[in-house]
C-alpha angles and dihedrals in degrees: 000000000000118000115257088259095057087044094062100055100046089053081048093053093053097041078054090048101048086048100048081050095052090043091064095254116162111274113177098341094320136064113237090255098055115080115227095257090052092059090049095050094115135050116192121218123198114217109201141158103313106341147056117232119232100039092191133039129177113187145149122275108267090041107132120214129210129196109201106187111225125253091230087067123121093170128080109232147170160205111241118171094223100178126356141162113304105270095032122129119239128237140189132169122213115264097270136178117215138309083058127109125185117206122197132177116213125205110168137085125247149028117352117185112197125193140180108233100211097056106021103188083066095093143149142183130225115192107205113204119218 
């Protein structure tokens, strides 16, 4: 057995452990009070020269995504909903350089194409789950 001096600290470090858990301190990427969708609310897209990254998504509806341009860009760029579910509200951002981000929320199952304008080879595809 430990002696009554390791015994103590190790009963220290979990009674420091429990408490950081119930005060909402992150365990494991979450803190014990956020639900796993909540910590997954938001998808971040990177908008480079001459691509998007990632170029696929899949996510559950009410994700929001948010396209933050690089700061390595020269060119101007931006986030057009090409094509999208039925119902769906389009969206598009202004062609934009670096510093710029473009946030959407979308709601609505299904298949969404996005596409830079400006250089329209430059796609992606975010699958939103019911």
């Amino acid at each position: 057995m430990g002696s009554p001096t390791s015994t103590r600290t190790v009963a220290a470090i979990a009674a420091a452990a429990s408490m950081l858990a119930v005060a909402g301190a992150p365990a494991g990427g979450s803190s014990a009070t956020e639900s796993p969708r909540a910590a997954a609310a938001t998808k971040t897209v990177r908008v480079a020269d001459d691509f998007y990254a990632p170029k696929r998504l899949k996510v559950a509806k009410g994700t929001r995504i948010k396209w933050v341009w690089s700061s390595r860009n020269s060119n101007p760029h931006d986030v057009y909903s090409n094509e999208r579910p039925e119902g769906a509200p389009h969206f598009h951002s202004r062609p934009r350089t670096a510093p710029f981000s473009f946030t959407r929320k979308l709601r609505k199952p299904g298949r969404y194409e996005v596409l830079c304008t400006v250089h329209e080879d430059m796609r992606m595809r975010i699958d939103v789950t019911r």
